[in-house]
C-alpha positions as CSV (number, residue, x, y, z in Angstrom):
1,X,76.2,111.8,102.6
2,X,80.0,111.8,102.3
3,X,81.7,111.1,99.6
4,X,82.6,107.2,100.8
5,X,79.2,107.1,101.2
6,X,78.0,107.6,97.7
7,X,80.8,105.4,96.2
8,X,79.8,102.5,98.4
9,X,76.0,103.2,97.2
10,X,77.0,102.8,93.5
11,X,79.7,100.3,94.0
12,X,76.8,97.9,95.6
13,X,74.2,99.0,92.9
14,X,76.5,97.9,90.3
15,X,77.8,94.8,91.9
16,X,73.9,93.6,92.0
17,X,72.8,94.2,88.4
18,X,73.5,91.9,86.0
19,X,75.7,93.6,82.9
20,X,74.0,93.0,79.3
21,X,72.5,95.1,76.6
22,X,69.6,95.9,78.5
23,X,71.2,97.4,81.2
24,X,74.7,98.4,79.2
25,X,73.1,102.2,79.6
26,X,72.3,102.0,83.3
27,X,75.7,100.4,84.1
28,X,77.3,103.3,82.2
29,X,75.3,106.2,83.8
30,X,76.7,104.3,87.5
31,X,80.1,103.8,86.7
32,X,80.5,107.5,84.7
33,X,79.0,108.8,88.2
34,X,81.5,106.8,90.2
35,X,84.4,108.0,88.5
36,X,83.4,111.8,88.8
37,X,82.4,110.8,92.6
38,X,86.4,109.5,93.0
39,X,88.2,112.0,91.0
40,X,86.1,114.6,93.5
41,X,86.9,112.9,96.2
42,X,91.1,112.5,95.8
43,X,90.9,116.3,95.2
44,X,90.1,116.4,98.9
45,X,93.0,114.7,100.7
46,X,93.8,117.2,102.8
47,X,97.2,118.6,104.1
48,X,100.0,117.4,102.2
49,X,103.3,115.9,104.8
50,X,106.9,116.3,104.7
51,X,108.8,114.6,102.3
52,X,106.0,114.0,100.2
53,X,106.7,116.9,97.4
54,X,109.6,115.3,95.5
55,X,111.3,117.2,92.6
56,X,111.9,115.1,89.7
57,X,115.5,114.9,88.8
58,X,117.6,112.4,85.9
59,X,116.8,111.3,83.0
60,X,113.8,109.0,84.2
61,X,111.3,108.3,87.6
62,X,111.2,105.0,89.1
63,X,108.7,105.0,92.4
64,X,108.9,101.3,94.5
65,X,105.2,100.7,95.9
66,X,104.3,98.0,98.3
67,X,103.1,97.5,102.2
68,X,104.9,98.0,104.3
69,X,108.6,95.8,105.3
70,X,108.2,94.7,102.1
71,X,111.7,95.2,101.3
72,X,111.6,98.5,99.4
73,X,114.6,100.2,101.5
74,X,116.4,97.1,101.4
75,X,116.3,97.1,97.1
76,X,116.7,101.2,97.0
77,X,120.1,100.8,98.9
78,X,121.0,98.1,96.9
79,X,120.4,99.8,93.2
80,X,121.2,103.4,94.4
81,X,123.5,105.9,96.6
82,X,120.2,106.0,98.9
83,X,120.9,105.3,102.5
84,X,117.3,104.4,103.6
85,X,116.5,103.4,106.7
86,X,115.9,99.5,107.2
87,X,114.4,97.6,109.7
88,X,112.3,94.5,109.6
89,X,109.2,96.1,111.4
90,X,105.9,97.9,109.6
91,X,106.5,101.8,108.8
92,X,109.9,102.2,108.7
93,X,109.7,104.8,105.8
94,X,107.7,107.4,106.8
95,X,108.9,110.3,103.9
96,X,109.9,109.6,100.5
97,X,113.3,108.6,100.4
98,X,115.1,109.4,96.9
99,X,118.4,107.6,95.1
100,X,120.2,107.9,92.1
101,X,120.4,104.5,89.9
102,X,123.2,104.8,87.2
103,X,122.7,102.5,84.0
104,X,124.0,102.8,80.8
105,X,125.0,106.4,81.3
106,X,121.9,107.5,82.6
107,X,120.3,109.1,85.8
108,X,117.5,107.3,87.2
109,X,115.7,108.7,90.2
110,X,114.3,105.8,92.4
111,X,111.8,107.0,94.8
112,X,111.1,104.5,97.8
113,X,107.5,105.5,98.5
114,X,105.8,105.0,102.2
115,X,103.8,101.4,102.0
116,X,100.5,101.6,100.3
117,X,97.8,99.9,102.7
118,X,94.1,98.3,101.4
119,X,92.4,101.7,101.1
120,X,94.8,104.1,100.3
121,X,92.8,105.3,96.7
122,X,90.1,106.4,99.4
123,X,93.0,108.1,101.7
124,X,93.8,105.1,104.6
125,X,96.9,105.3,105.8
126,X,97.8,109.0,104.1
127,X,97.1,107.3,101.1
128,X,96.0,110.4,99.0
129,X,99.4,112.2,99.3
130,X,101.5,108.6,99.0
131,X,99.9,108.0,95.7
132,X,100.1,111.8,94.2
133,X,103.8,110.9,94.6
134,X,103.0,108.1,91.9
135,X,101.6,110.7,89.6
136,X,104.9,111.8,89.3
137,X,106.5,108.0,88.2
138,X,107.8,106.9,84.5
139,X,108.1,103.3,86.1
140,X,106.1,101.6,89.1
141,X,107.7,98.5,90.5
142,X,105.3,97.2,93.1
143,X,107.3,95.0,95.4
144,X,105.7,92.0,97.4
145,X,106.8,89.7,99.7
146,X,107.0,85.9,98.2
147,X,104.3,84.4,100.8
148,X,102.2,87.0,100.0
149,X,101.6,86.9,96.3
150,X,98.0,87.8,96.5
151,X,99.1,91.4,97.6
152,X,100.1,92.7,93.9
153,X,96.5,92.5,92.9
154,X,95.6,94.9,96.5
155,X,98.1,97.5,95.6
156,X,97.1,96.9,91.6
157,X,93.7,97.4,92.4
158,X,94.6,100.7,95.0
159,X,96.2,102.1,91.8
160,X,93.4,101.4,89.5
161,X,91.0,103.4,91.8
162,X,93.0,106.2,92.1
163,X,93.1,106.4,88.5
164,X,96.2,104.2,87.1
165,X,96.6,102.6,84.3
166,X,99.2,100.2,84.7
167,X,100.6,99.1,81.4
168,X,97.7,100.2,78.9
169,X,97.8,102.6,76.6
170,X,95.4,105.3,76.4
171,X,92.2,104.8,74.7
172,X,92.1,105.4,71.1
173,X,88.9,107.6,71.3
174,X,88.7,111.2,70.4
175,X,85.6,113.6,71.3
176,X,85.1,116.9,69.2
177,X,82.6,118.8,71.2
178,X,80.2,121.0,69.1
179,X,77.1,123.7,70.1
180,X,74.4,121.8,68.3
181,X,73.3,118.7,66.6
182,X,73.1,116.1,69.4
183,X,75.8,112.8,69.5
184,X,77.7,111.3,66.6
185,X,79.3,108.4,66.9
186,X,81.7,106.8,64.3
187,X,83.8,103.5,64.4
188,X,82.0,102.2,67.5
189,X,82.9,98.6,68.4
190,X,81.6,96.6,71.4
191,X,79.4,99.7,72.9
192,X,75.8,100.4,72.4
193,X,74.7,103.9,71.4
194,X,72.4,104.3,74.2
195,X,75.5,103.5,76.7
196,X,78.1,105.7,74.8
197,X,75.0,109.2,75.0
198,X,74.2,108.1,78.8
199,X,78.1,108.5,80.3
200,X,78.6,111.2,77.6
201,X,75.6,113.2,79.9
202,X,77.1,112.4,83.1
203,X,80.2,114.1,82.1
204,X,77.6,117.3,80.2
205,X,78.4,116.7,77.3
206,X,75.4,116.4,74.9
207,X,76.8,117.6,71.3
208,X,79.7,116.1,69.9
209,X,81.3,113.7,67.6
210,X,82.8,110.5,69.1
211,X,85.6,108.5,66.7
212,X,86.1,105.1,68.1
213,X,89.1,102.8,67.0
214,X,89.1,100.3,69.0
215,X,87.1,97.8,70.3
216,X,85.5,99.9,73.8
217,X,84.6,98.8,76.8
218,X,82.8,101.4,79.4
219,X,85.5,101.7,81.0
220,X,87.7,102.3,78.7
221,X,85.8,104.8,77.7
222,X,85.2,106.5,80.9
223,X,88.9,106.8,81.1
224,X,88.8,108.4,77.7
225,X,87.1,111.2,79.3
226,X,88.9,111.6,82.7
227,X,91.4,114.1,83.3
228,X,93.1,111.8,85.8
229,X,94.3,108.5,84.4
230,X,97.9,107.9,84.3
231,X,99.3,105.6,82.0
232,X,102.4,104.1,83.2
233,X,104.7,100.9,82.7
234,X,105.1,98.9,85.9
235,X,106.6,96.1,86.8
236,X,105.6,93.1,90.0
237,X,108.7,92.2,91.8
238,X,108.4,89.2,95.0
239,X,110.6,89.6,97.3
240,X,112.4,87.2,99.8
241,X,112.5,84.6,97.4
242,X,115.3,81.7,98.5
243,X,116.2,80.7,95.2
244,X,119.8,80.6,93.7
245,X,118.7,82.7,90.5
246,X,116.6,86.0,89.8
247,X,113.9,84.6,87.0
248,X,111.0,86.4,85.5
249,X,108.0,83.6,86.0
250,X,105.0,83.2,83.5
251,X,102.8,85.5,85.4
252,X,105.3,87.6,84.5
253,X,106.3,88.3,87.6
254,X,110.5,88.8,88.4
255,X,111.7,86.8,91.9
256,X,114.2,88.7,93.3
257,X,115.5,88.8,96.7
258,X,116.9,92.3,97.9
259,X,118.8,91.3,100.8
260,X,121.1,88.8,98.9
261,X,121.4,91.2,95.7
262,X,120.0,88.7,93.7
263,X,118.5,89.5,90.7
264,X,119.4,92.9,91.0
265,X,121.4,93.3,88.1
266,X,119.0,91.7,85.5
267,X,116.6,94.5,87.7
268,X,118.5,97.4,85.9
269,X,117.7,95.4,82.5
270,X,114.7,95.2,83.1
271,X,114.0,99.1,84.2
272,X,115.8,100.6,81.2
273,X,113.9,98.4,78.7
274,X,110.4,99.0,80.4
275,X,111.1,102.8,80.2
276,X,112.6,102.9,76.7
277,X,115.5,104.5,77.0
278,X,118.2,105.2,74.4
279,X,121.7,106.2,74.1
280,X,122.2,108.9,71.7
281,X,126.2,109.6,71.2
282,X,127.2,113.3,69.7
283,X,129.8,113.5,67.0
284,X,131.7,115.9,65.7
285,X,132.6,115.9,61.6
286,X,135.5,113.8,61.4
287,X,135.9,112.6,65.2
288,X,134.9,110.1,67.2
289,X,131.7,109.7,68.6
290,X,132.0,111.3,72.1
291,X,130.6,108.1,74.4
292,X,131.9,109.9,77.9
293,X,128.5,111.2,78.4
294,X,125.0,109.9,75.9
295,X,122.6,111.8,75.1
296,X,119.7,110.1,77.0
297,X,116.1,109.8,75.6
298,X,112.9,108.2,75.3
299,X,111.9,105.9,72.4
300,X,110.6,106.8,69.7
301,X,112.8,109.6,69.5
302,X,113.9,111.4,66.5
303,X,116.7,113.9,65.3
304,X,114.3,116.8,66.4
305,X,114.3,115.2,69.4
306,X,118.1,115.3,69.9
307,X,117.8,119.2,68.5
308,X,115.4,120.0,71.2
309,X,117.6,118.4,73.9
310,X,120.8,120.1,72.9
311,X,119.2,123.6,72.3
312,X,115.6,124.3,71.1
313,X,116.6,127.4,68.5
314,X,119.2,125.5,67.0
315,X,118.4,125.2,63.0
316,X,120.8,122.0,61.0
317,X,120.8,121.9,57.7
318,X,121.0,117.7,57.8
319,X,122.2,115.0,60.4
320,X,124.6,112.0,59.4
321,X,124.0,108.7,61.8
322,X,125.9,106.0,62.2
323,X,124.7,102.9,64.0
324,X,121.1,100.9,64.5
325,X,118.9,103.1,62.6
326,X,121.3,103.9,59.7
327,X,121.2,102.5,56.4
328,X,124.4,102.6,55.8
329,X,127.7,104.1,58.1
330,X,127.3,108.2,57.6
331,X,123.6,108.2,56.3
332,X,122.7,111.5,55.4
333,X,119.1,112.0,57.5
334,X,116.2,115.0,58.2
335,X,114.8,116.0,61.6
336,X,112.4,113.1,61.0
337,X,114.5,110.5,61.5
338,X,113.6,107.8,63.9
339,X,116.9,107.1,66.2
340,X,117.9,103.9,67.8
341,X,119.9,102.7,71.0
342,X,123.8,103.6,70.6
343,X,123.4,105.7,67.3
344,X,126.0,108.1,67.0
345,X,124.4,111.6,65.5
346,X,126.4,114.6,63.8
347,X,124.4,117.5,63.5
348,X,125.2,119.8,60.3
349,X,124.0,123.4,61.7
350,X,123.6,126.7,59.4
């Protein structure tokens, strides 16, 4: 029985039982095998094609992922120095094609994927090597086309299976394992015992403490012990849309239309907030801050951050900071020090 095989099996078995208490621990024990039976099955998806090994580059990752003639080419050309190939027929990308996206001093590598079709967590469509580009992303913005809405929940639901977590944050679970004394669990809410022990065996683990602080579901916890989830920001852009002005609607969606350009500037906004980036400006004692060229970063970031960046031997005695996270013009600050967007930061080295 091939690996399809077995998924389908367990997909149907847990699509016909009813989820309660009582069967809490059976439903767990099926979707803990499911998940092993899917992360063993992307492991083989064969021979990887051209195009499809991208190095990251910049300061950030930002992948487009829809069908295909959605309009992904169209955007990339429009936000980047990409010159990707556009046509209004299925296919038209067949490698990745990268661009550069300049924003408030910073480097942003847009990566217009091939189109994801239903079926690509399973491999359809050389699904398997399309989405272990998206391993690589800081930022997913799936495009759709604005008569075809239903589509973000296909590709969201492609992702999911192929072990994405789009705009979650990891579960806040932690498992010590240990040689003897059986399963400890502490903090559980909203999981049986009996459930939590039965996936802990599917994975073999039967010693161990398990700290719970949050209210679980299985498969949050599942994820908690998969080596494959990836938790990343995205964003649902429609596409096509004949209206005069970009605006985000209260699905949360954000109408654009690439061919027009509209909406693309608010686009850039949007990107650099959703992967919390900050400007960090260098200054020298009694100079300007130097704004040619920011120090780009991630939030939260810190003045150890900004060490690490600039060289990771370097030793300061203390930092001054002027600007959003200061106190006052000049504060005098440790390596601790949470930074903010446009701070300028003097370092004060041995």
């Amino acid at each position: 029985m091939t690996y399809e095989d077995q998924i389908k099996e367990i997909e149907d078995e847990i699509a016909k039982t009813q989820y309660n208490k009582a069967t809490e621990k059976h439903i767990g024990k099926l979707k803990a095998k499911l998940a092993l039976l899917r992360a063993q099955s992307a492991k083989g998806g064969g021979k990887k094609g051209a195009g499809y090994s991208v190095k990251k580059t910049g300061d950030a990752t930002v992948l487009l992922v829809g069908l295909p003639s959605v309009g992904k080419s169209t955007l990339l050309n429009k936000l980047t120095n990409a010159e990707s190939k556009v046509g209004d027929y299925e296919f038209t990308t067949l490698d990745v094609v990268p661009g550069v996206m300049e924003y408030n001093g910073a480097k942003i590598q847009m990566l217009d994927i091939p189109g994801i079709v239903e079926g690509a967590a399973t491999g359809k469509g050389r699904g398997k090597e399309i989405l272990s580009v998206v391993r690589s992303a800081d930022l997913i913005l799936i495009m759709v086309d604005v008569n075809s809405l239903e589509i973000a929940a296909l590709i969201e639901n492609e992702l999911y299976e192929a072990g994405f977590r789009l705009n979650q944050s990891p579960p806040d679970v932690k498992i010590t394992r240990k040689d003897t004394g059986g399963i400890t669990v502490m903090g559980n809410r909203g999981l049986g015992r009996d459930a939590i022990t039965s996936v802990l065996k599917e994975f073999g683990i039967y010693n161990a403490d398990v700290s719970i602080r949050e209210k679980l579901t299985l498969d949050r916890f599942i994820d908690a012990l998969m080596k494959n989830r990836v938790y990343v920001p995205a964003l649902v852009l429609v596409n096509k849309a004949d209206i005069g002005k970009a605006k985000s609607s209260k699905d949360g969606y954000m109408y654009i239309s690439a061919l027009k350009g509209t909406g693309v500037e608010r686009l850039k906004e949007l990107v650099w907030e959703k992967l919390g980036l900050i400007r960090i400006y260098m200054k020298k004692p009694g100079k300007e801050p130097d704004r040619s060229e920011p120090l780009i970063l991630k939030k939260p970031c810190t003045i150890s951050d900004v060490i690490r960046r600039l060289h990771k031997n370097m030793r300061i005695r203390f930092a001054r900071v002027w600007g959003p996270s200061a106190k006052f013009p000049g504060q005098r600050v440790g390596p601790a020090h949470g930074l903010g967007d446009g701070d300028a930061v003097e370092l004060h080295i041995d």
